[in-house]
Backbone as CSV, one residue per row, in Angstrom:
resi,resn,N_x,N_y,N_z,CA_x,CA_y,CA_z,C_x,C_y,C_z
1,UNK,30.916,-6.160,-31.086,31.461,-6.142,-29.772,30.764,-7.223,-28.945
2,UNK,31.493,-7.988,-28.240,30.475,-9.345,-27.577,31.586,-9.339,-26.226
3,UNK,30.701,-9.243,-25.331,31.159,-9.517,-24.028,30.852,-10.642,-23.399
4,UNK,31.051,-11.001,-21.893,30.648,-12.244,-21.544,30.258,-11.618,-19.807
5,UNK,30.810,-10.873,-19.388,30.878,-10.304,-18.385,30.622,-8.473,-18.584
6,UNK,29.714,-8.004,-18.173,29.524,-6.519,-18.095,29.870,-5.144,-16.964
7,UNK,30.877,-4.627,-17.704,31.316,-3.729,-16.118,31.673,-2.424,-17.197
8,UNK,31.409,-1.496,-16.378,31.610,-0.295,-16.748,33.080,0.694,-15.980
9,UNK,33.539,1.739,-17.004,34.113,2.680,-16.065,33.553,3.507,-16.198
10,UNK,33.486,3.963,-15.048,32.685,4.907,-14.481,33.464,6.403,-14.224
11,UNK,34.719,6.240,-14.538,35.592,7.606,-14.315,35.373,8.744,-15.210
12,UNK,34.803,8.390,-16.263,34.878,9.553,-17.422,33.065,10.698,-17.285
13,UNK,33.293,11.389,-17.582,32.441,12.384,-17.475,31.607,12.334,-18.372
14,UNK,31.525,11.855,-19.414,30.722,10.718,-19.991,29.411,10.081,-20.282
15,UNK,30.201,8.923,-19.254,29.231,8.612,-17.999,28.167,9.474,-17.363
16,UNK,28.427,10.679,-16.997,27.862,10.965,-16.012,26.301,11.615,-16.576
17,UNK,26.372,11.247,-18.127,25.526,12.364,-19.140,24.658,11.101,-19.765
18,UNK,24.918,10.072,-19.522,24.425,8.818,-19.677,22.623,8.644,-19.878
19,UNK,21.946,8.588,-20.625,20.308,8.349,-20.234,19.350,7.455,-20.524
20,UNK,20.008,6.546,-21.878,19.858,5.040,-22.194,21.114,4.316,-22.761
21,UNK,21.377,2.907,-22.433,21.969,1.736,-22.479,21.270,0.531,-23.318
22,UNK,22.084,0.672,-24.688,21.157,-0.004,-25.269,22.114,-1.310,-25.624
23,UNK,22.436,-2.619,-25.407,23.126,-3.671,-25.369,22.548,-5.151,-25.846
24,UNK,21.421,-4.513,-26.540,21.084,-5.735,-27.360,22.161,-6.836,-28.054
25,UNK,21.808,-7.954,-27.897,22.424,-9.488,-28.752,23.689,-8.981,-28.584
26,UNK,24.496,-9.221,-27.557,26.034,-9.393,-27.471,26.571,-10.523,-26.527
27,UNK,25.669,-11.386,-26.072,26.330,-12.642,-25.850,26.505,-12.155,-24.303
28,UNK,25.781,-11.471,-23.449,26.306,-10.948,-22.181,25.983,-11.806,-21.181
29,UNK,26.536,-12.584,-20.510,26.048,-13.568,-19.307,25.841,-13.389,-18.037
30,UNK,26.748,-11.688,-17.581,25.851,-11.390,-16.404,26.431,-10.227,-16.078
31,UNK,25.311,-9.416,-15.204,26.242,-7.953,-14.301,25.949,-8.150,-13.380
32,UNK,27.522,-7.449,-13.043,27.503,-7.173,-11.736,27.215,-5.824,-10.963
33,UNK,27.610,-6.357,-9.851,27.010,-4.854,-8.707,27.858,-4.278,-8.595
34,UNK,26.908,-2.633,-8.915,27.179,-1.337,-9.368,27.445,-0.900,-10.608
35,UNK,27.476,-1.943,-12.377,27.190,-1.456,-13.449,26.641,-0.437,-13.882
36,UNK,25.463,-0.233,-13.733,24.104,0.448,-13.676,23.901,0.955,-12.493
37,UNK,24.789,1.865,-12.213,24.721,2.697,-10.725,25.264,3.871,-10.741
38,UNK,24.815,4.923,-10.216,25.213,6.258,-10.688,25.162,7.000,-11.489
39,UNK,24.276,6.473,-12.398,23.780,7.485,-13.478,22.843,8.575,-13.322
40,UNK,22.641,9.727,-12.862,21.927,10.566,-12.714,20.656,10.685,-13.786
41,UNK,21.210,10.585,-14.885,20.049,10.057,-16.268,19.721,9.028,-16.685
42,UNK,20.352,8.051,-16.176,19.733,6.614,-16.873,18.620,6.287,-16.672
43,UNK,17.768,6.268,-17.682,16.328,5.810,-17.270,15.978,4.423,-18.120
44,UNK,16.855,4.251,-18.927,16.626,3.405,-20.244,17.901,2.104,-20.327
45,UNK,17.519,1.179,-19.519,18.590,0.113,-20.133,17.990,-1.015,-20.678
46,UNK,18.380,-1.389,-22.091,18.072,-2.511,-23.028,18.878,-3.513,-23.004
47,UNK,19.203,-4.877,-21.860,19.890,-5.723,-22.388,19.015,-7.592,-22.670
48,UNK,18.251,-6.962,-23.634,17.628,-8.551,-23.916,18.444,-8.805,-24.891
49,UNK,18.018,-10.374,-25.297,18.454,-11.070,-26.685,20.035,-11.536,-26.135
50,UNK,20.404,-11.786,-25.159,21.485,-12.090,-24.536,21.580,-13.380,-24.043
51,UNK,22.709,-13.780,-23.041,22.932,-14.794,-22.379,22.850,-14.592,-21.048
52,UNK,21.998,-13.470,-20.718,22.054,-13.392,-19.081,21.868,-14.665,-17.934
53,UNK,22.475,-14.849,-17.428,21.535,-16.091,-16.511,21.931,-15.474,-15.291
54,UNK,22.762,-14.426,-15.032,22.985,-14.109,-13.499,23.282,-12.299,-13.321
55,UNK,21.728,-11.634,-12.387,22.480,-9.859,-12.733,22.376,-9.999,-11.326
56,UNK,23.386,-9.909,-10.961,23.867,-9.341,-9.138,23.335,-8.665,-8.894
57,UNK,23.425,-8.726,-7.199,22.638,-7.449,-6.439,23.262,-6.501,-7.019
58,UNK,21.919,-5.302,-6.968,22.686,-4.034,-6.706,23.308,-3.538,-8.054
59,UNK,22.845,-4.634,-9.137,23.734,-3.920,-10.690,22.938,-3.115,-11.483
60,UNK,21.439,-2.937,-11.549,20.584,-1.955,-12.255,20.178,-1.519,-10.853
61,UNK,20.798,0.161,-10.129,20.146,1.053,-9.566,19.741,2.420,-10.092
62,UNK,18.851,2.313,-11.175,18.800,3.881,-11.574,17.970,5.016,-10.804
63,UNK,18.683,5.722,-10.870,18.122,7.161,-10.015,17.158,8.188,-10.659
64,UNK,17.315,8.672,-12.239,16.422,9.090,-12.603,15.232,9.171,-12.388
65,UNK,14.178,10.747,-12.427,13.502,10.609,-12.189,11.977,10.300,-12.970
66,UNK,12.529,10.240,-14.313,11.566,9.919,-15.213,11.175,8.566,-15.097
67,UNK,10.070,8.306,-16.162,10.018,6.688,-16.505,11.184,6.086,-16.516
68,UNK,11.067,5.341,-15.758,12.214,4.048,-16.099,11.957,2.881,-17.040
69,UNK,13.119,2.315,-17.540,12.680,0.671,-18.403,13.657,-0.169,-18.398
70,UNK,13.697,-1.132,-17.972,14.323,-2.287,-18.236,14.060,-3.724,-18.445
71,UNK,14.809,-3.816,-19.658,14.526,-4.643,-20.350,15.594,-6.257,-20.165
72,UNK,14.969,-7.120,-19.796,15.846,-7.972,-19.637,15.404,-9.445,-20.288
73,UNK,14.563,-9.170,-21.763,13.872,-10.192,-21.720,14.456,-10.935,-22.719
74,UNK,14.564,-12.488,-23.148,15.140,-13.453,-24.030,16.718,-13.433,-23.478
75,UNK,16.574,-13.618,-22.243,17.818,-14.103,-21.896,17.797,-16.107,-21.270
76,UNK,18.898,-15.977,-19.976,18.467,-17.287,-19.819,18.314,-17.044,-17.723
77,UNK,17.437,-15.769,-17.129,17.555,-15.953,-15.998,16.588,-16.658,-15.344
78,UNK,17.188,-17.679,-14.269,15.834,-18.400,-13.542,15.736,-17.853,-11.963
79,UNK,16.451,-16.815,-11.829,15.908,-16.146,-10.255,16.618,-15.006,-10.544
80,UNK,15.851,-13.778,-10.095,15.860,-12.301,-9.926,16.754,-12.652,-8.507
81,UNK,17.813,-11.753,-8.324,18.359,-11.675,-7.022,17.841,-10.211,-6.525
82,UNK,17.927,-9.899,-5.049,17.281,-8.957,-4.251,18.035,-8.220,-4.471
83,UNK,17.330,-6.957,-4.554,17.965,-5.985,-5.406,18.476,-5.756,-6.255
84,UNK,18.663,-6.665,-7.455,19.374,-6.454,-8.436,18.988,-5.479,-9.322
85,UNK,17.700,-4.992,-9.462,17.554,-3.840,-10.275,16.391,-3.331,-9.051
86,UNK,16.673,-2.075,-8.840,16.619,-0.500,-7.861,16.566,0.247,-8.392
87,UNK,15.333,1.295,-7.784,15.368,2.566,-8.353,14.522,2.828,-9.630
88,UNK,13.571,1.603,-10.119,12.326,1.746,-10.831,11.025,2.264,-10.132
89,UNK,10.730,3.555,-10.785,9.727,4.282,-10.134,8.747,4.072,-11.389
90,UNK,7.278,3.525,-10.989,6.505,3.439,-12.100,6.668,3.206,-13.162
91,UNK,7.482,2.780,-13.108,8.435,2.003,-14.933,7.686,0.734,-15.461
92,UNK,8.945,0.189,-15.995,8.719,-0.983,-17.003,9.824,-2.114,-16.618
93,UNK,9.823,-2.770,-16.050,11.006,-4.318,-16.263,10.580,-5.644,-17.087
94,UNK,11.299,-5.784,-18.108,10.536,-6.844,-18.998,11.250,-8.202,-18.784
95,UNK,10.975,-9.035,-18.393,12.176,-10.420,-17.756,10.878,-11.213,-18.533
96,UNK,10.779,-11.065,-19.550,9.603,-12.090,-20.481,11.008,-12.802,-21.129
97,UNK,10.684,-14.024,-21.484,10.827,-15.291,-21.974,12.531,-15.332,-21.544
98,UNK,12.505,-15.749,-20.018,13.497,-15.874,-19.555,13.405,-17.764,-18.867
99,UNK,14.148,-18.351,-18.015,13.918,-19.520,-17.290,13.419,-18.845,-16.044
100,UNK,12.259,-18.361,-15.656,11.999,-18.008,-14.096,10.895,-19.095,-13.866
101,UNK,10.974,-19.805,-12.899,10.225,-20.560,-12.115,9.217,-20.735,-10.858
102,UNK,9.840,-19.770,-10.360,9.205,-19.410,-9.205,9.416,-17.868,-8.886
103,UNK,8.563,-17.199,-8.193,8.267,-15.399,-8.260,8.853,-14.967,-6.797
104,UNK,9.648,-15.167,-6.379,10.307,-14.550,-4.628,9.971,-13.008,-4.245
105,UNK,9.254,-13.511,-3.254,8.558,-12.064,-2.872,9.249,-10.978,-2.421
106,UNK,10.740,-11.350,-2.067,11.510,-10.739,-1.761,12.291,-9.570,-2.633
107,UNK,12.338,-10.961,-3.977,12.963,-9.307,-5.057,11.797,-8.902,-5.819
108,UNK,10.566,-9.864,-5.847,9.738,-8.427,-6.781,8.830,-7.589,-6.223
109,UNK,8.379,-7.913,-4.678,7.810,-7.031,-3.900,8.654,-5.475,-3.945
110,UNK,9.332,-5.179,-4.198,10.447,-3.625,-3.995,9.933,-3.176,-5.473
111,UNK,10.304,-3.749,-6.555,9.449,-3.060,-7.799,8.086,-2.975,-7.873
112,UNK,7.381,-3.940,-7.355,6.097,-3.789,-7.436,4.953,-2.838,-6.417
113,UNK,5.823,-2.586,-5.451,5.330,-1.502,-4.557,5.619,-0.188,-4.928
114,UNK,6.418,0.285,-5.749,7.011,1.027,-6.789,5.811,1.350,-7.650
115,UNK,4.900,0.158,-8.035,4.107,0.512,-9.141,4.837,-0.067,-10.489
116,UNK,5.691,-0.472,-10.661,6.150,-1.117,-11.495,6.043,-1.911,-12.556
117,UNK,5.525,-2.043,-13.733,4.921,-3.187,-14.246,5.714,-4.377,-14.373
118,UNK,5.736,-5.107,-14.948,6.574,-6.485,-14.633,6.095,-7.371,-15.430
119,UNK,6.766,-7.762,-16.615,6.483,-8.836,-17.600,7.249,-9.911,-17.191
120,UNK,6.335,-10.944,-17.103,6.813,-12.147,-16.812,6.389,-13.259,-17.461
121,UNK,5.925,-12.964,-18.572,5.267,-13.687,-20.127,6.614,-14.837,-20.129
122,UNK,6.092,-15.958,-20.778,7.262,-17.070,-21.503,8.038,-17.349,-20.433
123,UNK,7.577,-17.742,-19.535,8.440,-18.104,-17.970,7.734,-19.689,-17.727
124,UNK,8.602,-20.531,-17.802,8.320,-21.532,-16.692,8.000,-21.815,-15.858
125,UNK,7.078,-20.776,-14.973,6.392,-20.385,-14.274,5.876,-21.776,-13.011
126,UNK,5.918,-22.044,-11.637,5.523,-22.971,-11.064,3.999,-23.060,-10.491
127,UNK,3.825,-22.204,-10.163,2.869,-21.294,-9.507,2.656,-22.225,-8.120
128,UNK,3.087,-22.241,-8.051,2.954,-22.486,-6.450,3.216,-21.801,-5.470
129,UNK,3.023,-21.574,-3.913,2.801,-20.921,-3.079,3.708,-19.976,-3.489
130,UNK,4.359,-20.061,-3.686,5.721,-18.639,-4.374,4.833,-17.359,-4.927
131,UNK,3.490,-17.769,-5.608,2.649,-16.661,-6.481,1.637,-16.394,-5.514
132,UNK,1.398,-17.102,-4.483,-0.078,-16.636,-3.411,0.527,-15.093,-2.965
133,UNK,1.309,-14.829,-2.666,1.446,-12.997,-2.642,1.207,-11.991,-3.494
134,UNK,1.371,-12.732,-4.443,0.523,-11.602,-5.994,-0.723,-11.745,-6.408
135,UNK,-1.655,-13.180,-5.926,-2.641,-13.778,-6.106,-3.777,-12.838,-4.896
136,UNK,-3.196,-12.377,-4.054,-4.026,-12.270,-3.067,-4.147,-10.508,-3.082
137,UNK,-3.122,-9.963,-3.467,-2.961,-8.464,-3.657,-3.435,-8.149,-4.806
138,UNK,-4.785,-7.981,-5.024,-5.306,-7.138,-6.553,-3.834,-5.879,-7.680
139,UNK,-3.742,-5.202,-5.990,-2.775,-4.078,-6.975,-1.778,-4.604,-7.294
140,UNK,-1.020,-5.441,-6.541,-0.138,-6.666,-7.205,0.106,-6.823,-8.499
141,UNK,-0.952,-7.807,-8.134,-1.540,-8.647,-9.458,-1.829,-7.479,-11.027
142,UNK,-2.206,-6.835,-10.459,-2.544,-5.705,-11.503,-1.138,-5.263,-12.093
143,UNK,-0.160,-5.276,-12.018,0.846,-4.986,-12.190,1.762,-6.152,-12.945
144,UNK,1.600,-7.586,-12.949,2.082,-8.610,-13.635,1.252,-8.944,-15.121
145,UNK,1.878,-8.717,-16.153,1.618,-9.252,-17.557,0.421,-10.077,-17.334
146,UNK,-0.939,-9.794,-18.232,-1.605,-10.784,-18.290,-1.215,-12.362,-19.331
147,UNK,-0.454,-12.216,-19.615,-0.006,-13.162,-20.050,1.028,-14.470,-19.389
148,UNK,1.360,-14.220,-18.171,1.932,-14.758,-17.600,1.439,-16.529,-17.001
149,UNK,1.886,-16.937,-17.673,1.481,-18.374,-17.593,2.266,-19.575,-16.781
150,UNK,1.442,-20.321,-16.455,2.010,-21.359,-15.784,2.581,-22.497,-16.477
151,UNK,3.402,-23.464,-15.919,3.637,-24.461,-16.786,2.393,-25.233,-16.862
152,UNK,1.434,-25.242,-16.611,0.198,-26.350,-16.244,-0.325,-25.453,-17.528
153,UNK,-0.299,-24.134,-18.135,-0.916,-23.465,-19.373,-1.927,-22.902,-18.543
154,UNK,-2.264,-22.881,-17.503,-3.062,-21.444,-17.047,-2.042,-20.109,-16.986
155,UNK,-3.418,-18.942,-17.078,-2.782,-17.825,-16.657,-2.776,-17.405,-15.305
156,UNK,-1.829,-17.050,-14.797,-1.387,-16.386,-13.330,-2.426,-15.207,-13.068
157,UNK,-2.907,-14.974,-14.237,-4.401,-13.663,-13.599,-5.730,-14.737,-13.311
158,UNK,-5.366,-15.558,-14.101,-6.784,-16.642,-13.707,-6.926,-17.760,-13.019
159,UNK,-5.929,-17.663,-11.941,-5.799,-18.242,-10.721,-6.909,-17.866,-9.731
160,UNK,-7.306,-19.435,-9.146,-7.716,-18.474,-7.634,-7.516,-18.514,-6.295
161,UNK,-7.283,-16.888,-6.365,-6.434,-16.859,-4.815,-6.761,-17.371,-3.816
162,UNK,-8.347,-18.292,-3.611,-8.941,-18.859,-2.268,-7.954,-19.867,-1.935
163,UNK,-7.923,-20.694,-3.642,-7.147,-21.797,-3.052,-5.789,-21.613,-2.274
164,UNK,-4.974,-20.672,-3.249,-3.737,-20.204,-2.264,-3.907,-19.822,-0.737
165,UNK,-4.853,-18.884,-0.309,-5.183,-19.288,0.529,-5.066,-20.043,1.422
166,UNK,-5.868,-20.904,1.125,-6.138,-22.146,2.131,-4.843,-22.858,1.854
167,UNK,-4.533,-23.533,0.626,-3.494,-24.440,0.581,-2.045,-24.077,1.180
168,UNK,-1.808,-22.537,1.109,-0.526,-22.125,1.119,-0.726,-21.369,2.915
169,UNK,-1.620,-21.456,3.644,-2.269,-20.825,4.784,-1.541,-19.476,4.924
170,UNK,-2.218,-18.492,4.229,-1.963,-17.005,4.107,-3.486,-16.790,4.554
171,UNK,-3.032,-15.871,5.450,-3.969,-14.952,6.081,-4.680,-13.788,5.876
């Protein structure tokens, strides 16, 4: 089964009994908003090994209250949009060896205040002022893959935040 576009119906009852999504290697290039919405059980969606390069706002909101996981890694995304995945409570989001370049505080501050862990391993990583918000927040930081590397081949844990700091003038 190989898709190119991901949408669900949501009418069947089904659905509603739903608790992992497992969509490994099918060629999927992007979801949209509200896919992954309304599942009372979904705690578990697997779509790496894909062609993602674009998941809309608002398309992974799971409600469950267990661990959450999502997996979005070996695709081809180079920016997380705001909100696009909601509703990770102390979970797992894996966006390892994707094209991300720069870290917008906007969409990963909401998972990461969550408690969230956040793999961001095999990223193209810029590190520039874009990372002084995770650099400067220990619990943050504590929460991003130690493996997360820059294109320069440092690691993003072995940065130091003075310089951001000063260079990026955060207070």
């Amino acid at each position: 089964m190989f898709y190119r576009t991901l949408t669900w119906d949501t009418t069947t009852s089904a659905t509603c009994r739903v608790a992992e999504v497992h969509l490994t290697g099918n060629r999927i290039q992007e979801i949209h908003t509200g896919t992954f919405a309304g599942y009372a059980k979904l705690a578990f969606v697997s779509l790496g090994d894909n062609q993602l390069f674009f998941v809309y706002p608002g398309a992974i909101q799971l409600t469950s209250l267990q661990h959450n996981t999502v997996h979005l890694h070996n695709n081809l995304i180079s920016s997380l949009e705001v909100n696009a995945i909601a509703g990770v409570v102390e979970g797992f989001v894996s966006l390892h060896n994707n094209s991300i370049t720069t870290l917008d505080e906007e969409s990963l501050r909401p998972l990461l205040e969550e408690q969230v862990e956040v793999d961001l391993s095999a990223n193209p990583l810029t590190c520039g002022c874009d990372v002084a918000w995770i650099l400067t927040d220990d619990t943050i930081l504590s929460l991003i893959d130690d493996d997360a590397t820059c294109t320069s081949g440092e690691l993003l844990v072995e940065l130091d935040p003075q310089i951001y700091i000063d260079l990026c003038q955060i207070r």
